[in-house]
N, C-alpha and C positions, 0 to 999 in steps of 0.2 A: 504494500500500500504506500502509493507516494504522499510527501507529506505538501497538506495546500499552500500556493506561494500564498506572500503576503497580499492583502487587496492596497490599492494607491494609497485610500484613505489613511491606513495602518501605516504608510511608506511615509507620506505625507509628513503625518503625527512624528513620527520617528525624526525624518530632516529636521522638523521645527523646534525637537529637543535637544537634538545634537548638535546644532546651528546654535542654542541658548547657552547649553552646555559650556560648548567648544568658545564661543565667544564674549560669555560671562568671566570665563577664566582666561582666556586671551584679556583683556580689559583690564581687571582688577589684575594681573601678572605684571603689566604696561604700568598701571600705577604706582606697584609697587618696588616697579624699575625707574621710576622718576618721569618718563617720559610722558607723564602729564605736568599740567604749570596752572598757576596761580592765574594765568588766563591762557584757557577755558575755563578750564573744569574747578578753580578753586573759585571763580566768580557765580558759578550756579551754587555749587554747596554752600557759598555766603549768604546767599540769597534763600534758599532753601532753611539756610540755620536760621537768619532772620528772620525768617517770615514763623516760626516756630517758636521765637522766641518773643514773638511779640513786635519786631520790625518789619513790615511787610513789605518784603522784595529789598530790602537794602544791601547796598553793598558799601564797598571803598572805593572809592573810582584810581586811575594810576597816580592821583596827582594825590591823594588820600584824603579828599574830599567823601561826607559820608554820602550819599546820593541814592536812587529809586534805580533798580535795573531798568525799569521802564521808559529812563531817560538815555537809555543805549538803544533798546530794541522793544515790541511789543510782543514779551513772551511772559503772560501771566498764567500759563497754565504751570510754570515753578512753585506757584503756591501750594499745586494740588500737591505737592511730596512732604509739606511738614508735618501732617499727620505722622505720614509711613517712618519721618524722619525719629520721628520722637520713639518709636518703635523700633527701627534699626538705626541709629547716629552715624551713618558711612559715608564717605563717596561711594562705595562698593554700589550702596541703594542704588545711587542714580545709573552706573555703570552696567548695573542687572537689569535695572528696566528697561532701558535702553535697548540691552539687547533680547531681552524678553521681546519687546513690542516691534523692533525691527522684524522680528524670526516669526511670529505672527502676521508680517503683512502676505508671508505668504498664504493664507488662507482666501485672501481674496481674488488674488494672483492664479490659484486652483478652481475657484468659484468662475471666473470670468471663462478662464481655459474651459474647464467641462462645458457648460454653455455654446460656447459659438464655435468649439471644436468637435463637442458632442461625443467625446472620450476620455472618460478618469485617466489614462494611462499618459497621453497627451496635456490631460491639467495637469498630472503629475510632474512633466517634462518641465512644465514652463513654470510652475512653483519651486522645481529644481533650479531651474534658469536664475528663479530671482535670488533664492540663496547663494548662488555662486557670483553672481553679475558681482564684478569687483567695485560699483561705486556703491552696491550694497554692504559689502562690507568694509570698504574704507571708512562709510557714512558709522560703523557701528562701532569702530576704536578708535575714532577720531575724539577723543574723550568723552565729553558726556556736552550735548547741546539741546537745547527744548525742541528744535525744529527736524532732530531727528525723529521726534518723534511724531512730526507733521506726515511723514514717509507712508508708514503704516497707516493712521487715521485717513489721509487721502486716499490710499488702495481701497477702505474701506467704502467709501466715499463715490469710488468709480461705480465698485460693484453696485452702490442702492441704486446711484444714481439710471446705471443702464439697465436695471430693474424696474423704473420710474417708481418706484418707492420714495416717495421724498422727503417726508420724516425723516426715515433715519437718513437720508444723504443731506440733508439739512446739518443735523443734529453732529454727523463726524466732520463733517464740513464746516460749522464753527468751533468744534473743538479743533481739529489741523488750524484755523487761521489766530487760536490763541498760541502757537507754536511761534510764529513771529512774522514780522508787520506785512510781508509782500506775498505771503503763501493765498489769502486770501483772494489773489489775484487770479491764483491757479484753480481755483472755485470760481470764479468768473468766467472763466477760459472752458472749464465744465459746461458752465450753460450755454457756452455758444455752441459747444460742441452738441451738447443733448438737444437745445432747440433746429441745428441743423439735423443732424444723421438721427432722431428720433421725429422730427417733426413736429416738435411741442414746443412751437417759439416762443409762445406768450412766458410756459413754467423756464425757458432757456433763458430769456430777456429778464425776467425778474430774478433770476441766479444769477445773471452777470451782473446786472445792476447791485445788487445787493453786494457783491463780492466785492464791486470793486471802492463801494462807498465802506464795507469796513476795513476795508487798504486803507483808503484814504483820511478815515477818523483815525486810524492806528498812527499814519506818518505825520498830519500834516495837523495835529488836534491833540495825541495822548503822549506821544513821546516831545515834539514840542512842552507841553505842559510838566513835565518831569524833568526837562532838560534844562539847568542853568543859561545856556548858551541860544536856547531858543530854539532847535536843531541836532537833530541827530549828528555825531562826527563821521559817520556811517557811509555820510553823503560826497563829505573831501575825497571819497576817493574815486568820484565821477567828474575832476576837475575839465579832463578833456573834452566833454560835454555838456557841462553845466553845474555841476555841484550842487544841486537841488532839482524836487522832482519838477519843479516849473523849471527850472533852464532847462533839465533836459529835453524837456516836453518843445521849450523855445527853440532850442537845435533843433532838434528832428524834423520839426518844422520849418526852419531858414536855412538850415545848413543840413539837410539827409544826409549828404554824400562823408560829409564827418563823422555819423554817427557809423556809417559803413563801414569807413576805414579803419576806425576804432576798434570795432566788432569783431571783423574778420582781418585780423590779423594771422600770422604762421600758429603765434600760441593757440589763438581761439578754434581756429579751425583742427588743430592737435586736440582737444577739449572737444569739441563735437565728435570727431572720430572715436574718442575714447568712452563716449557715451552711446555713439551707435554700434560701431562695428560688433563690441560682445554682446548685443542684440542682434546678429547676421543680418543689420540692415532691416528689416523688419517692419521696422516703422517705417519707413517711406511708405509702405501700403496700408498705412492708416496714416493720411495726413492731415484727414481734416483732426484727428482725435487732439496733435501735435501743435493745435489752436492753443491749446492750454499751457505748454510748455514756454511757449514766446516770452511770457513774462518775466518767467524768471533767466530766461537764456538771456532775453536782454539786460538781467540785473549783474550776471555771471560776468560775460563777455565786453560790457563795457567799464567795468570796474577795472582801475591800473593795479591792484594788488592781483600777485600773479596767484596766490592763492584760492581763488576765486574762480580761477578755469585750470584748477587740476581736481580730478575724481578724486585725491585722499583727503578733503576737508569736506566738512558739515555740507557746503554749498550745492551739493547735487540733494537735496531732501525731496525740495519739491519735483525736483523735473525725476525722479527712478518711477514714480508712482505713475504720471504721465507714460512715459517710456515704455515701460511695462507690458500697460494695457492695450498702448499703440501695438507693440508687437506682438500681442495676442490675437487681437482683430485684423493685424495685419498676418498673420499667420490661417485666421480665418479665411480671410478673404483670398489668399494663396491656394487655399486646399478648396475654394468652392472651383475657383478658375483649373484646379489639376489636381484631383480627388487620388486621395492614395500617399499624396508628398509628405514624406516624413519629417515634417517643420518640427514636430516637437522635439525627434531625435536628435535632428540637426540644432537646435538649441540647447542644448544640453551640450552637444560634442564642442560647440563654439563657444558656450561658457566656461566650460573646462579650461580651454586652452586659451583664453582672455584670460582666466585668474590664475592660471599660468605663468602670464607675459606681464599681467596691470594688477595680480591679488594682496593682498597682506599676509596671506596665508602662510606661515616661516619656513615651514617644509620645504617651500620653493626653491628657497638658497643653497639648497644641497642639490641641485639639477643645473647642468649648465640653459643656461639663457633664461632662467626662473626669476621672478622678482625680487629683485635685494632690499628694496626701498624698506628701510624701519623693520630689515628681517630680525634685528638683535634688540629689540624695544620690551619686548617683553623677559630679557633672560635680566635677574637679576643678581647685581655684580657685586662686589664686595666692598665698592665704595657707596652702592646703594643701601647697604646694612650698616656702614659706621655713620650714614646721612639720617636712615631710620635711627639709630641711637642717639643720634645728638640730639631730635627733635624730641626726645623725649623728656627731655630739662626744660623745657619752654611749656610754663602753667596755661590749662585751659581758656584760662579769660585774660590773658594778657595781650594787651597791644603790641605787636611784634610786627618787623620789617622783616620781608624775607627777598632773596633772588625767586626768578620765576618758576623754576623747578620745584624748590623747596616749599613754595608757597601754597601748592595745590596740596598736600597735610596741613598746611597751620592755616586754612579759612574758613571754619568752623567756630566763628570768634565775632564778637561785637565789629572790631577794627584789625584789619590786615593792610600792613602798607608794602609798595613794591619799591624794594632797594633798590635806587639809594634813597629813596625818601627816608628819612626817621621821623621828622616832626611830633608826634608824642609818643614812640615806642619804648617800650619797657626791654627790649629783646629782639636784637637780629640775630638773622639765619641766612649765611652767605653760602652758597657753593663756588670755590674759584674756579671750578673749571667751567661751569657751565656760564654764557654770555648773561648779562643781565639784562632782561626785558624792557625796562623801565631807564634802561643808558641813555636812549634818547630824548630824553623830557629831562632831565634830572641834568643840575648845574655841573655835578662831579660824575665821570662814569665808575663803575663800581669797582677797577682794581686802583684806582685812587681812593678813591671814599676808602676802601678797605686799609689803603696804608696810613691813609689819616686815624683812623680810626682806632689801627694798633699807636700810637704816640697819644690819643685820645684820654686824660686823665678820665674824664665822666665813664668812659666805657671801659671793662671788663671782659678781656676775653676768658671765656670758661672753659672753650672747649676747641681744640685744633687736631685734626686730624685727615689726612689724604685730601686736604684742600675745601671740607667743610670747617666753617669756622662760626661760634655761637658767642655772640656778647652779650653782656647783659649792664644795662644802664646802672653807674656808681650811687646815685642818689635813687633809684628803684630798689638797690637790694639793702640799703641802711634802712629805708622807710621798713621793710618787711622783716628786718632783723629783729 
């Protein structure tokens, strides 16, 4: 008697635990090799602590002003973690969930597939596909960001919507746009999509509308009102275009052929290849779905930080969700024209060998032409256990300057400043070998400040070892003597 294979569903369940598994401990491994920093991920856990503790959404800003996260970006669904925080007190929390909720978008990604391919073995393929797509998993160790978790609520999102269920694609559709301020956009881009290729302009038209008016309360109304400055700083980095969403909106308008040249540059168009191709192109045969994705391709693409058009950072959230489902229906649409094509195998084989070539995955580095990038992030080194120890002399509720590395452990704290600031610190935490974040804004850069600092009567150093160094302010430790 042979024994019965497993059914998809079983297969399914199984990736989405092993995908949690594997990348819950991938993360917190990463963390506890430093290669997380006081921004990102020590800026959510502040935010997260505060809001837990009674400050809601505050942080430190770089300059160590205390200030509203909301005056960065509009991601208030950080609040919904101080419950869980007060129950487990980690970054680990945010790290888990993170990839909890990532590895769950595959179930939509299965849903959509069965549907318009009309075979579990086939949803199976392309829920495979989204586990493997490498900006799905760059998006899931790229520390811990709110709008990761826009990712999965928008897969959700697709499925109600091309359901015409609207409730619930309402309902995941404002929770994705509390993920942060431009996601909302891509819920607009929905509705044009569903009032086209479904036929239901009027419910398309009131989705776009709607979407794009809480874009626009988000950018130009809530973060405004949080922000000192009047302005997100979010925006300097669209100098070449306008530096605000009215100039840029002014270019596009007087000057198109600028925002062109901006756009599609060598990097940018390296950045869309690296978004399509481990979707075997697929998406070109759903383009109107790809309505949706504009928004933010054009938020990616015009931006001068080069980080913003590479797959290992947060900034693919909104457009994988998009992507995805294009390439499901574009895969649809392939097998209605030449019934029998095996797209989904073929997905699968081409995500393979994109996470292969573009993965995180560390295995890879032991194969020639494998991805190196960040293959040693997670091994934790020896100088990361004497940095783990020294943080351990530095009191729960103390005001402390750290370097960026060191800083993602101590922000779990009223006030965290980034060295070299000190302005009221009780206690810094340098690492020399690593750059300090905060060099550029800060009058002294940090291997001065540090050699001032050793000739410094007021400071104390308490602690020197393999280039971590722990002071502790002269009149902080008399007051507590």
């Amino acid at each position: 008697m042979t024994a019965r294979a497993p059914s998809p569903r079983a297969l399914l369940w199984s990736a989405i635990a092993a995908y949690t598994a594997g990348f819950s401990a991938l993360s917190i491994l990463r963390h506890r090799a430093f290669s997380t920093g006081r921004f990102d991920l020590g800026n959510m856990v502040q935010s997260v602590w505060s809001t837990a503790h009674g400050h809601p959404l505050q942080i430190t800003s770089l300059r160590g002003d205390q200030i509203s996260r909301l005056g960065a970006h509009f991601d208030p669904i950080l609040a919904a973690f101080a419950p869980l925080w007060l129950i487990w007190p980690s970054p680990d929390l945010l790290l888990v969930t993170q990839a909890v909720a990532i590895a769950l978008g595959a179930l939509p990604v299965f849903w959509l597939a069965r549907k318009h391919l009309g075979s579990e073995r086939a949803a199976l393929g392309f829920a495979l596909a989204y586990l493997l797509y490498p900006p799905t998993q760059w998006l899931t160790l790229n520390e811990f960001h709110p709008v990761a978790l826009g990712c999965p609520l928008l897969l959700f999102a697709i499925w109600y919507l091309d359901e015409g269920r609207l409730l619930p694609f309402a309902l995941f559709a404002l929770l994705a746009a509390t993920t942060k301020e431009e996601i909302a956009l891509v819920a607009a881009g929905l509705g044009i999509w569903y009032g086209l290729a479904h036929g239901r302009r009027l419910a398309g038209s009131v989705i776009a509308v709607a979407g794009v008016a809480v874009a626009l309360i988000a950018i130009e109304v809530v973060i405004p009102h949080f922000n000192r400055a009047g302005t997100s700083s979010f925006f300097t980095r669209y100098s070449e275009v306008g530096s605000t969403p009215g100039g840029i909106v002014h270019t596009a308008l007087t000057d198109p052929w600028q925002i062109v040249q901006t756009a599609f540059t060598g990097r940018g168009l390296g950045y869309i290849a690296r978004l399509a191709l481990p979707l075997g192109l697929l998406v070109v045969f759903a383009p109107l779905l790809l309505i949706a994705a504009l928004p933010e391709l054009a938020v990616n693409l015009l931006s001068a930080a080069t980080t913003q058009t590479s797959i290992r950072f947060h900034y693919t959230a909104g457009l994988i969700p998009v992507l995805m489902a294009a390439a499901v229906l574009g895969a649809a649409r392939l097998t209605r024209a030449r019934p029998g094509l095996p797209v989904a195998t073929a997905a699968v084989v081409v995500a393979v060998a994109s996470n292969y070539f573009l993965g995180p995955i560390p295995v890879w580095r032991y194969f020639p032409g494998g991805e190196q990038q960040q293959a040693h992030a997670a091994e934790v080194s020896e100088h990361d256990r004497i940095a783990a120890e020294a943080l351990r002399l530095i009191p729960g509720n103390a005001v402390v300057s750290a370097t960026n590395s060191l800083g993602a452990h101590l922000s779990a704290r009223r006030r965290v400043l980034s060295f070299p600031f000190l302005q009221d610190a009780q206690w810094i935490a340098a690492d020399e070998t690593a750059p300090g974040y905060a060099d550029r804004l800060a009058p002294l850069p940090t291997a001065v400040q540090l050699s001032w600092l050793r000739r410094n009567p007021e400071w104390r150093l308490v602690f020197e070892r393999d280039g971590i160094l722990i002071f502790h302010r002269a009149s902080a430790a008399a007051s507590t003597a």
